[in-house]
N, C-alpha and C positions, 0 to 999 in steps of 0.2 A: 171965466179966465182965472179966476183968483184963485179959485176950489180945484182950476185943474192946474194952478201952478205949485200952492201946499199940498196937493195929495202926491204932486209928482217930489216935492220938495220931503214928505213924508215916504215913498218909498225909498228916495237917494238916501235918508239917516238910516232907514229898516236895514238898507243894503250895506252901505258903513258900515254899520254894528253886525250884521251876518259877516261880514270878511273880518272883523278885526277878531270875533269869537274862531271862528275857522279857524283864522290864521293861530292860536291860540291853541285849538284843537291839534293843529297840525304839525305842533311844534312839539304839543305834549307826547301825541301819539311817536312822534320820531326816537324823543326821549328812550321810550315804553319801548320802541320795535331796539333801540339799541342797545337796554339792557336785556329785552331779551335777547337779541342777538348774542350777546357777551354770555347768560344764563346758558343760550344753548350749545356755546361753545363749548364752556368748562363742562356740562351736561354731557354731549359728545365724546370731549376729550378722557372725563372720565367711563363713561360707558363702553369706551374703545380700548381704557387701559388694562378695565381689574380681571381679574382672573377668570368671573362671573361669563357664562355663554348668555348672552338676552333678545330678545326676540318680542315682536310687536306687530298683533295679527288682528284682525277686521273681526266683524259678530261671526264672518261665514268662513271661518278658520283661515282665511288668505293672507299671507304675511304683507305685514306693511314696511316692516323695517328690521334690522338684528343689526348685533355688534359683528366686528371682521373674527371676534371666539368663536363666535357660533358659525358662522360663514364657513371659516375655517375647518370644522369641523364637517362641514356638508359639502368640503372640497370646493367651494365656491366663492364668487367676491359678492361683497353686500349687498351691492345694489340690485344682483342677480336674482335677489328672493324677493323682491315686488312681485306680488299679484301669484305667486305661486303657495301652495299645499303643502300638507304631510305628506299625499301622497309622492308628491315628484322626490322625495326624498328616501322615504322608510318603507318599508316591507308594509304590504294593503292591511294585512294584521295589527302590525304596531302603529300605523296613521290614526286606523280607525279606532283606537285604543285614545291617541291623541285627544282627536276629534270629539269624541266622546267625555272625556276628562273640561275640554273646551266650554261644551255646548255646559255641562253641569254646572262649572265656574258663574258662567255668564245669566243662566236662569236662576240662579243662588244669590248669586251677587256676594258672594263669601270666599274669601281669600284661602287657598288647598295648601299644604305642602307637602310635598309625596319625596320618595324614593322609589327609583325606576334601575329597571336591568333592560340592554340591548346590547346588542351583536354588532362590534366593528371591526371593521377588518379579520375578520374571522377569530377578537376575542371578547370576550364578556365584557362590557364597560358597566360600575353602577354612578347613578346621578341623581343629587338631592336638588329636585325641580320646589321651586315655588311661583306658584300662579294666581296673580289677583285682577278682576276686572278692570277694565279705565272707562271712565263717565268722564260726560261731556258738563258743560256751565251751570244745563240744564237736571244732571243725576243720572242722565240717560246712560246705560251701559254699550260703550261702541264698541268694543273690544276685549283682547286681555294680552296683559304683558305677562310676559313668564322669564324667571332667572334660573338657572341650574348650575350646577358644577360637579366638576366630574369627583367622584369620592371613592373609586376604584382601589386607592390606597390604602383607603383606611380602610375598607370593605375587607381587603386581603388580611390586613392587622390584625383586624378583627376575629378573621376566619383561622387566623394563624394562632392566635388566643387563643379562640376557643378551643381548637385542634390539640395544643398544648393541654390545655386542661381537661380535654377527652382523654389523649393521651396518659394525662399525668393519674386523673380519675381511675381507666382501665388499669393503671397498672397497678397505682397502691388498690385497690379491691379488687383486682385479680388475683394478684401475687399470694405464696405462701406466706412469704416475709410478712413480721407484724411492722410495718410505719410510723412513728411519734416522731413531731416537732416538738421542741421543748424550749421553752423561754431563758433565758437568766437563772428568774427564780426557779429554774429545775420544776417549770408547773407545765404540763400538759394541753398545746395548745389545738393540737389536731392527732386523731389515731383513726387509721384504718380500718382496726378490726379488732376487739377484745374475746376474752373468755367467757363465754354465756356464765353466768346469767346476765352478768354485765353489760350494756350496750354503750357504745361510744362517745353516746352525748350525757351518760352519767360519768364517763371517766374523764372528759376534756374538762380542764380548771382545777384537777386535784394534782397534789403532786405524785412525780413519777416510783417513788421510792415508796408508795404506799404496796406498788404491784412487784418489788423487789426482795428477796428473803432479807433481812438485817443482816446477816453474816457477808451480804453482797453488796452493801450500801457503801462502804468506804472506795470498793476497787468503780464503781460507776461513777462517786462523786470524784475521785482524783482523773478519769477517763474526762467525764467535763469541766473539770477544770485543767486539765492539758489542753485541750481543743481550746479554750477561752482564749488559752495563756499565747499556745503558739497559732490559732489561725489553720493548723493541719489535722485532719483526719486522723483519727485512735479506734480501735478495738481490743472488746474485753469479754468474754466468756463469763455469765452468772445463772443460778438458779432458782427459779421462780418456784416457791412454796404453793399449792392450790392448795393443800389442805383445807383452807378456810371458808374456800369458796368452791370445788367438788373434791372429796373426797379419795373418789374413785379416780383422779387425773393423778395426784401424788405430785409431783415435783418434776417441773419440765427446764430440762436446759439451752438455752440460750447465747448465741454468739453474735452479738450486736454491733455494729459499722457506726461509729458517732461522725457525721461530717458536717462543718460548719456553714452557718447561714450568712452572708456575709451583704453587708450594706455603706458602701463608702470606707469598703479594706477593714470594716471593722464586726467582729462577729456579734451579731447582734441575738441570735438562737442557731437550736441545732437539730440536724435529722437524725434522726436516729433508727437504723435497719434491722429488726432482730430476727434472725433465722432460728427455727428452731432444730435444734441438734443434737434431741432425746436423742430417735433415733440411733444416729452416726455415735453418743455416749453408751448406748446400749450395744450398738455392733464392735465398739473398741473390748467393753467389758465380755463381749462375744467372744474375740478375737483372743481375749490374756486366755478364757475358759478353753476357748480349741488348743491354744499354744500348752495348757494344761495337758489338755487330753492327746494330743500331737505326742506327748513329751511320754503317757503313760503307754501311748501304743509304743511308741519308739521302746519304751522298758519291756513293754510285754513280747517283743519277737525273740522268739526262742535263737534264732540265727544269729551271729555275731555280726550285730551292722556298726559300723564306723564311718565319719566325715574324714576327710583329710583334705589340708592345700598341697598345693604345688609341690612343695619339698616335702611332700609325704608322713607332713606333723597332722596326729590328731588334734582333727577340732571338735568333734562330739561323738562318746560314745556308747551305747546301750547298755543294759545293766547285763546282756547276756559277757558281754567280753567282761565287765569287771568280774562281772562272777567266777570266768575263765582263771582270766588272770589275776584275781583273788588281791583287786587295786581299786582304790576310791577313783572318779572320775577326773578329781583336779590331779592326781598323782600320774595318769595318763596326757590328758591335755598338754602339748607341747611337744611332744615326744613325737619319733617317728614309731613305725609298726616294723620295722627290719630289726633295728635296736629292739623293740618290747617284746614283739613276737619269738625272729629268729635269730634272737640274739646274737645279732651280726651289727658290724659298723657299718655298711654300704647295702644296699637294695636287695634282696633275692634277686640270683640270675634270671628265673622266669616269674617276676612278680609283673600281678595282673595290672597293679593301680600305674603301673610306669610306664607299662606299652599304654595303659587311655591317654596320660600326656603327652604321650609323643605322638599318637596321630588322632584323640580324640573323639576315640571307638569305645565301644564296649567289650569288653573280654573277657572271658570266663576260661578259668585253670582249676586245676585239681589241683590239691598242694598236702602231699604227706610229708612233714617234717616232723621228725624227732623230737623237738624242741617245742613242737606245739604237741604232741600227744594223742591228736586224732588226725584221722584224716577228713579234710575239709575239701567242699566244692567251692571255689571262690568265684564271685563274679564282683566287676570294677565296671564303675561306669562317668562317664564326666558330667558334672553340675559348670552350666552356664551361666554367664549374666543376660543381663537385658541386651544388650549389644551381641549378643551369640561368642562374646569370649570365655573359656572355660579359669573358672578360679579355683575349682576342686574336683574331688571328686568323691564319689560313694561304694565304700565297702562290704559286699554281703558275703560270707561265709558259711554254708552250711554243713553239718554233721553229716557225713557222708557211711556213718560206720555200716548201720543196716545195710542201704542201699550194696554196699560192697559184698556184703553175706549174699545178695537179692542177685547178684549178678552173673552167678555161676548158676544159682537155676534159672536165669533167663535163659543162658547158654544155650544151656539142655532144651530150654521149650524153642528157642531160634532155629533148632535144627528142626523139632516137629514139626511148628510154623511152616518149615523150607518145605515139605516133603506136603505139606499142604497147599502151600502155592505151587507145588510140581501139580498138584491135581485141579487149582483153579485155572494154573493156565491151559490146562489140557480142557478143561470144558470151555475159557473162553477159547480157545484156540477153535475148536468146535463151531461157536456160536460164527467169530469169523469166518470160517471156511463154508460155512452155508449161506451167509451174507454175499459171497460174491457172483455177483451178477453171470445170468446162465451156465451154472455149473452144473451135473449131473449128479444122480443120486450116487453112480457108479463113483464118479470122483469124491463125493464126499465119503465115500467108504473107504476107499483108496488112502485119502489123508488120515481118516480119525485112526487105521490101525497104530501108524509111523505116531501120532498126539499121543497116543494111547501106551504104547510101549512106556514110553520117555517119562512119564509121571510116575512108575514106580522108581520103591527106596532104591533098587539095584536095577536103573536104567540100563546099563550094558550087557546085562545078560538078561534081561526081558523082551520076551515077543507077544504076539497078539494076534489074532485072527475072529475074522466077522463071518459068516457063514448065515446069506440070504438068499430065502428061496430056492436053493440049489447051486448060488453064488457063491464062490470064496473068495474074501479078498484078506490079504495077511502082510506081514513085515516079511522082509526077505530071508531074514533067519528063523523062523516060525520052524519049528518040530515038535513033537507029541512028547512030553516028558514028566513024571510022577507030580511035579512042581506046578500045579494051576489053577485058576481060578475062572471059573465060568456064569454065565449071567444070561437068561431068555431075553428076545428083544419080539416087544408085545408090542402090535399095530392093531387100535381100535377092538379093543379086549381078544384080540386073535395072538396067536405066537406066530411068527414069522419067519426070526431068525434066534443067532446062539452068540455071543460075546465069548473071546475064551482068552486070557492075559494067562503065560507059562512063565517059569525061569526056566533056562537054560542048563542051570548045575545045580546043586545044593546050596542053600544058605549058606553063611556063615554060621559055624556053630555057635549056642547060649543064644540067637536069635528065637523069640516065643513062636513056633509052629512056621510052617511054609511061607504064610502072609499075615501083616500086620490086621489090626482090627479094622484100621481107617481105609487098607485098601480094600477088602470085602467090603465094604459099605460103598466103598469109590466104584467098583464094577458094577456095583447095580447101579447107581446114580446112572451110568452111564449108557446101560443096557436099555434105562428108561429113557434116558435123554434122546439115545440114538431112534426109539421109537417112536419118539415125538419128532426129531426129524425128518425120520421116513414119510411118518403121515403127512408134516407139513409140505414136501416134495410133490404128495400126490396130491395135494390140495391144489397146490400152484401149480401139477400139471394141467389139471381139471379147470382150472379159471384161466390157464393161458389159450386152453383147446377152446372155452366158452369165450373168452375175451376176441378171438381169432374169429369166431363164428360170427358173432357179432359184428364184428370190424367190417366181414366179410359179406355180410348180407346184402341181398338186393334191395332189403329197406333201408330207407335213412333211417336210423335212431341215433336218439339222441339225451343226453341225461343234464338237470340243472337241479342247481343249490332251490331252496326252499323261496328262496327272490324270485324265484322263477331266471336264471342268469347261469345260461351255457356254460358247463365245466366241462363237456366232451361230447364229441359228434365223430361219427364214422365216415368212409371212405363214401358211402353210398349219401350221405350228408353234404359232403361237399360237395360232391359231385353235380345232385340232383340241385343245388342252388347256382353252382359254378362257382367255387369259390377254390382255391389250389391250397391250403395251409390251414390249420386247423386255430392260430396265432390271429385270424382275420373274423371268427365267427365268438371264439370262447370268451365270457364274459358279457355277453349283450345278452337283450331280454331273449326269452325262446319265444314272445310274442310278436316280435319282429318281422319272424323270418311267414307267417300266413297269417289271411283273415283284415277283417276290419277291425279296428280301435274297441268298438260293442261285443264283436266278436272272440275277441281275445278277453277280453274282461269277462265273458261268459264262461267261457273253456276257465281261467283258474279259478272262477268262484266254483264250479265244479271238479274241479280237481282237489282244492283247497277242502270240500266239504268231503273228502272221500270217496264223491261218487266215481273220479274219471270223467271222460269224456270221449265220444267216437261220433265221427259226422266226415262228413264232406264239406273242404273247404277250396276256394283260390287262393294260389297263393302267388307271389311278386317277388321276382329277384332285382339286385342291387339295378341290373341293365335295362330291366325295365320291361323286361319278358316276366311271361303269366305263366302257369301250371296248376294244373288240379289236381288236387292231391285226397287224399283218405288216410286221415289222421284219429292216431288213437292216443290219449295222453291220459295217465295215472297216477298217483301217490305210491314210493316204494317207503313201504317200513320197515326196520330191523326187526328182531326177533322177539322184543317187547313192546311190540305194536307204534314203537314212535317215529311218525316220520322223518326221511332222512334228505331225500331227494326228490323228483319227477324225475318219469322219461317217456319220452315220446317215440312212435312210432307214424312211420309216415310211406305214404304207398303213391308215385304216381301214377294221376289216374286221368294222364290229359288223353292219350291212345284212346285209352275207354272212354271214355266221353264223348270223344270222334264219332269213334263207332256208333256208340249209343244212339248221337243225334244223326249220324247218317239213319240207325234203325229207325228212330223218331219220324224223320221225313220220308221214308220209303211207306210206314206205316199210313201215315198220316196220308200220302201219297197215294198208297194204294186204295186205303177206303174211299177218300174221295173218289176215286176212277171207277172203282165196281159200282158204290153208292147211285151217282148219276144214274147208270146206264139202267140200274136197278128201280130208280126211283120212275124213269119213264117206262121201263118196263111194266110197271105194276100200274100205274097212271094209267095206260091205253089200255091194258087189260081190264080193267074196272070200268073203264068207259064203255067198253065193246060188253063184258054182262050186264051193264045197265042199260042196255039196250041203245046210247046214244047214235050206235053206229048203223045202225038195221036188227033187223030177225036174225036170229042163231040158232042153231039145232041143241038136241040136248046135249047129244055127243060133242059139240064144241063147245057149249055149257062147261061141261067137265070138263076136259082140256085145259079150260080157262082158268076157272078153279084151282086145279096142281097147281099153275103158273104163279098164279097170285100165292099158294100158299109158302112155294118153295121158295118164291122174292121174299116173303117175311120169313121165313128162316134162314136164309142167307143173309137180309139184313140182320137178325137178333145175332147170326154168328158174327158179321161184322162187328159188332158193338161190343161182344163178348169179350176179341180178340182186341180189340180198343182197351178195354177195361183191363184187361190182364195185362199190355202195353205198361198202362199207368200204374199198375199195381209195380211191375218191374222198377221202371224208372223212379218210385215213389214221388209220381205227380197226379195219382187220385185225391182228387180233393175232397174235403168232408168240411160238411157246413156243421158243428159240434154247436147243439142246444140242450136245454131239458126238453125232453118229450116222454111221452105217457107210453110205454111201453105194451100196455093192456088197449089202446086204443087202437095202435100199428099192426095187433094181432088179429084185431076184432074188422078191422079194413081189411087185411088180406084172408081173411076166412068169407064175410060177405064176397068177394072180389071171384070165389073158386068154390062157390056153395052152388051154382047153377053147373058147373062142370064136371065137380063129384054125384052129384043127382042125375046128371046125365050119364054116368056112368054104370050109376046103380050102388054107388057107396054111402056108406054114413058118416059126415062129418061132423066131430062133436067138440066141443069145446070146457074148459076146465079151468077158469082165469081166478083166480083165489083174492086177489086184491082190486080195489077198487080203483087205487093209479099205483104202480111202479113205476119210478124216475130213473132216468139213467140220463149221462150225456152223451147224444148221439146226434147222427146225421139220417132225420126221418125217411127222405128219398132214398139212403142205401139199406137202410135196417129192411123197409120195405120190399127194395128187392130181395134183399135175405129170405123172408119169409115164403115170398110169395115163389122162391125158386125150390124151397124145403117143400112147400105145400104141392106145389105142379110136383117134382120129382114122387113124392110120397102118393099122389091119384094116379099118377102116370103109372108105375110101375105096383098097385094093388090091381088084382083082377077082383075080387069082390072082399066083400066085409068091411072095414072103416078106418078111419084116419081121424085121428085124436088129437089136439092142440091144449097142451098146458103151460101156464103162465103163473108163477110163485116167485118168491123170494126166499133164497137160501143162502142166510150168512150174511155178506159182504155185497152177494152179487143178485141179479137180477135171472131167470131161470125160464127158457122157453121151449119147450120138448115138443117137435112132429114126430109123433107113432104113428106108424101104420100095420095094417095085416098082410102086406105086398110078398112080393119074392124072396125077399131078406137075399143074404150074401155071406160066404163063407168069408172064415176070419182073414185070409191072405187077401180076399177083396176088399175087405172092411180096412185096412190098412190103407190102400190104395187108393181110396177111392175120393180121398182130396187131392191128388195129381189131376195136371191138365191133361185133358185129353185122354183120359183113363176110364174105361167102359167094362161095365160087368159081361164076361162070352157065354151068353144060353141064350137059346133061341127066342125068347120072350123078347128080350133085350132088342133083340136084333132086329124084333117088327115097329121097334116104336124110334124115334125120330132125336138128335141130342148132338153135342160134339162133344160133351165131356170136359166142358169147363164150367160152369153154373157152381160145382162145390167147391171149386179152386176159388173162384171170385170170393163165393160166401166165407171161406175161410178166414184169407186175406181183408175182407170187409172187416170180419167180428175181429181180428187181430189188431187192424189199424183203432177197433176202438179199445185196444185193450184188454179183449177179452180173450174167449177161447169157445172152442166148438166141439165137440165128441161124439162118437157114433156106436153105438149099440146093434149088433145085427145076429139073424140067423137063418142059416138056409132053408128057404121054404116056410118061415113063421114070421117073418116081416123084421122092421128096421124102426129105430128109434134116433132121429139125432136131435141130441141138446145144446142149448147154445147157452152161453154164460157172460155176462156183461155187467161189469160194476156198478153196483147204487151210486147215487146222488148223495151225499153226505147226511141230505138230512133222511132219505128215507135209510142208509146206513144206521143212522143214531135210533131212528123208530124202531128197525127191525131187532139191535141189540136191546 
């Protein structure tokens, strides 16, 4: 009981003493909370007032707290940026910028101060941030506080500064001006730019008067000491001595600007500008030398020039009038020229200088005065100012005396002159009257008589008569009299006609002979002239008659500039396109109007190279209708080969086309229909001699025979008349390869060696090369041969048949000889027409239609080559065929 009433008596003190400590604690702690409370007041209240933006964010950049600056800034109230980012505020760029700046502070644990650039409200702002971490009791880093302020201000000061001093930089070391600031003590505290060899930082600290001549030292030092004195800008002109320092510069002048520095109204140093103004001192010293030289032309004119004002006093005048007037210049000067000249009180009634002032013209008079002693051409003219007001004016005078001797033999040539332009006009009168649109020759002869009279010296009693080709045409007064002048009129080295110009009566007496020199020489002029008209008349009849043909033809043609670009097309032109005006076609490409895009590009690259071009094309008009046409187009050149133009020629050829393909499918139509009936015919008959059908006698044997043989000859004729079809049409086709020429011969010689043996002939052969190449189509060369071969045994009754194969030249060479019937020369001509048969009775037993050498011809043509035949009556026939090499066996054979 005892031990449980002291242990309970021992925790009741424990407990005492814990509440009175507590209570002691809690007293203290109230203390603590209340000065902080008061610390975070004033802390607040200042954080809320200064000018400073401040902001207080967690380790995970999330704000915990800011001032209502920065709030303000972010458009927001304070409280609003708990728990929120850079991002909810700034551009993802500039956050992360933030964030970044954040995270470095905080794993540093080192206090930044930066200056930052951002975009508000659409201006620049700049801000000096400073950001240092905040640690806890412990050192632990929990965050960072950051303060900034906006310094956009001074940023601008700054930039405005320096701009200045860019400014100021570019312009003293751009400038020509030389620059110097100058102290008090007249010492050099800044220069721009000095005289090599010098440089600027050996001249700053010396004084300025060391770069000045002495003889200039006084008028610069009184210049800054006026500036001192008054506070006002001075300028003073000196000359800077180089001698010392380049030789070759001499002495350069100087016009320098001194304006003062000033600091609290008080000049404390001075700038100083100096331009340099050699130059403008050398263009002055120019300027006295011209007024020199001004002065000694003015002396040197021989004409008497004078100045004078208004009232008609000299003010300057040449040494020719003193000379005149035998007077010093000042003894003139002041005076008028009515007084000095014409010794008169009042103006000359026609002086020249007094009509300029009165309506401030130019004027020129003749002036023979007595009192002047010559006679003079005067010319007056007015001197203006800047303002276009007249203050004087300028007197020229010239010695007229020669000129006046000069002017009675103009006289006399005035009149020769006239009696020569009687003769120009009569030739152009000429040139006009054949100029005028559809005149006749007749008419031109008609006029040039009446031109013609009228150009002699004694037009009224002159006639004239033209006498062409048995034609007269004459002036109305024309008769035969002792007085005339005749002249041949020569057409293309021929005589023609007779030119004949009369008078009427006798000259005047002391006139030298019947006609002057000049008109003898004028009649033939014109005897010639008139012949070169004539021809020109028949030219232009001959190109209106050819122009007209043309115009008129049933082809379109057409002509264009070297663009290929229609300058004229004829009636048959528009026509064939449908077009009504010639305004609707000229000037467009002539590729236009036929062909395809390829096709046209083909046509001028052949035309362009010379060649021309001729083919069959389609062509398309504007409506959208076709027509075929047959076009030929070439290069026209002049008469020194240089091209000028194209023209084209153009043939519709849609009718024939029609037809053709009508012929086409009748052709085509009718082979088919014989063919068939042929092909069955020949079929059962072949069946029945091979005995499928039964026994046959011999007599129907043969029967059968003919049948069969005459269906293979009216087929080969069919085929023949195909073949000549496509020859026509030019739709034989050829498959063009190398092929061995000596091989092709040497197959159709085995092919006809069993059928000449049968006959009793000798077939021999002659092949000199080992290959001849040519490009060919082997299946027609083929038939070639093998139809030269069959013709050449068919028609030998005995003796031989020779095949040779050479190269000659360029070309390939294959000759069937035989000893046959041969053919007189009017047959031999003939005997590549279709269906053209030698008449003698040999001929007539053996079997043919007479197209085989038409085909062959046509073959060796489409390859280019050519065929020829050698014959004679009764001793046989030779035809040779010629077909171009291969290039390379070309190059071997040369």
């Amino acid at each position: 009981l005892i031990v449980g009433i002291i242990v309970t008596l021992a925790a009741l003190v424990v407990a005492l003493s814990v509440d009175r400590s507590f209570v002691r604690y809690i007293t203290k702690r109230k203390r603590v909370e209340e000065v902080l409370r008061e610390q975070k007041t004033r802390y607040r209240t200042l954080v809320e007032n200064i000018p400073q933006k401040i902001f207080h964010k967690d380790r995970d950049s999330t704000y915990i707290s800011c001032n209502e600056n920065y709030a303000r800034d972010l458009k927001i109230e304070s409280h609003e940026i708990v728990g929120k980012d850079d991002y909810e505020f700034y551009p993802k760029q500039l956050a992360e910028k933030y964030r970044r700046d954040d995270k470095r502070i905080m794993e540093s644990g080192r206090t930044e101060d930066l200056e930052e650039q951002y975009i508000q409200d659409g201006e620049k702002r700049w801000v000096h941030t400073f950001k240092t971490p905040v640690k806890d009791e412990d050192g632990n880093i929990t965050g960072i506080l950051g303060i900034f302020r906006d310094i956009t201000e001074r940023k601008k000061l700054e930039e405005g500064l320096k701009e200045s001093e860019e400014k100021w930089r570019s312009l003293t070391e751009n400038t020509d001006d030389t620059v110097v600031i100058v102290d008090k003590d007249d010492v050099i505290q800044y220069i721009n730019k000095t005289i090599p060899p010098e440089t600027p930082e050996e001249v700053i600290g010396k004084t300025v008067y060391k770069y000045v001549s002495k003889e200039h030292h006084q008028v610069m030092r009184e210049s800054l000491k006026k500036v001192y004195q008054t506070g006002k800008p001075d300028r003073y002109e000196v000359a800077l001595n180089m001698q010392a320092i380049d030789p070759k510069i001499g002495t350069l002048w100087y016009s320098t600007n001194v304006v003062p520095i000033k600091q609290d109204q008080k000049t404390v140093s001075v700038i100083m500008v100096s331009t340099n103004i050699t130059e403008r001192k050398k263009m002055e010293e120019e300027i006295k030398q011209r007024a020199d030289e001004w002065q000694r032309t003015f002396d040197s004119i021989t004409d008497l020039v004078f100045i004078q004002d208004k009232d008609l006093r000299f003010i300057r005048v040449n040494k020719a009038v003193t000379d005149v007037l035998k007077a010093k210049p000042e003894d003139l000067i002041g005076k008028t020229c009515y007084e000095v000249l014409h010794k008169r009180d009042k103006p000359w009634s026609n002086c020249p200088m007094a009509k300029v002032f009165k309506d401030e013209k130019t004027h020129t008079e003749e002036i023979d005065d007595p009192n002047i002693g010559i006679p003079l051409l005067v010319s007056a003219s007015p001197i203006f100012d800047e303002k276009g007001k007249i203050i004087g004016g300028v007197h020229v005078a010239k010695d007229i005396t020669e000129r006046k001797k000069m002017e009675e033999a103009l006289k006399k040539q005035t009149h020769d002159l006239g009696e020569r332009v009687k003769e120009l006009n009569c030739l152009y009168g000429l040139s006009a009257l054949i100029e005028k649109e559809d005149i006749s020759l007749e008419e031109i002869l008609k006029g040039a008589v009446n031109l013609i009279s009228s150009s002699w010296q004694y037009p009224k009693i002159a006639a004239a008569r033209i006498i062409l080709e048995g034609q007269t045409f004459k002036t109305k007064n024309f008769k035969e009299t002792p007085w005339k002048l005749a002249s041949d009129i020569v057409v293309g080295a021929k005589k023609t006609g007779l030119l004949q110009v009369v008078y009427l009566e006798e000259r005047p007496e002391g006139d030298e002979g019947p006609f002057l020199k000049e008109e003898r020489h004028l009649i033939n002029a014109l005897g010639e002239h008139l012949g070169r008209i004539i021809e020109r008349k028949e030219i232009e009849r001959d190109l209106r008659i050819k122009s007209e043909a043309i115009e008129s033809s049933i082809n379109a043609i057409a002509l264009a500039d070297l663009e290929g670009r229609l300058t004229y097309v004829n009636r048959s032109f528009l026509s064939m396109w449908r077009h009504g005006q010639e305004r609707e076609v000229l000037g467009r490409p002539i590729t236009e109007f036929w062909g395809t895009e390829e096709q046209s590009l083909q046509i001028m690259q052949a035309v362009r190279s010379g060649e021309g071009w001729v083919g069959e094309l389609a062509a398309k008009r504007e409506d959208g209708s076709t027509l075929d046409i047959e076009l030929m187009v070439n290069m026209v050149e002049n008469t020194v080969g240089k091209a000028i133009c194209m023209v084209a020629s153009v043939v519709d050829i849609t009718e024939r086309k029609r037809i053709e393909q009508m012929k086409d499918d009748f052709v085509a139509l009718a082979s088919h229909e014989l063919r068939t009936p042929l092909t069955s015919i020949q079929g059962y008959t072949e069946l029945i001699l091979d005995g499928d059908v039964g026994e046959i006698s011999g007599q129907q044997r043969k029967f059968l025979k003919i049948i069969v043989q005459n269906t293979r000859r009216l087929e080969a004729l069919i085929n023949e008349v195909l073949d000549i079809e496509k020859i026509e049409s030019g739709r034989l086709k050829m498959k063009l390869e190398k092929v061995n020429l000596c091989q092709i011969v040497e197959d159709s010689l085995n092919t006809f060696k069993v059928t000449a043996q049968g006959r009793g002939l000798e077939l021999t052969e002659e092949i000199k090369e080992a290959e001849i190449n040519v490009l060919g189509d082997s299946d027609r060369l083929s038939q070639v041969f093998a139809n030269l071969l069959s013709n050449a045994i068919k028609y030998t009754k005995e003796g031989r048949v020779k095949v040779t194969a050479q190269k000659k030249g360029k070309f390939a060479s294959v000759a069937v000889e035989d000893t046959g019937i041969g053919m007189s020369p009017q047959d031999a001509k003939m005997v590549f027409d279709r269906f053209f048969r030698v008449e003698n009775s040999y001929v007539k037993k053996t079997t043919g239609t007479g197209l085989g050498l038409s085909i062959v011809k046509a073959t060796i043509e489409r390859h280019n080559g050519h065929i020829k035949v050698e014959s004679k009556l009764g001793v046989g026939s030779k035809f040779e065929v010629m077909l171009p090499l291969l290039k390379e066996d070309e190059e071997a054979q040369q």
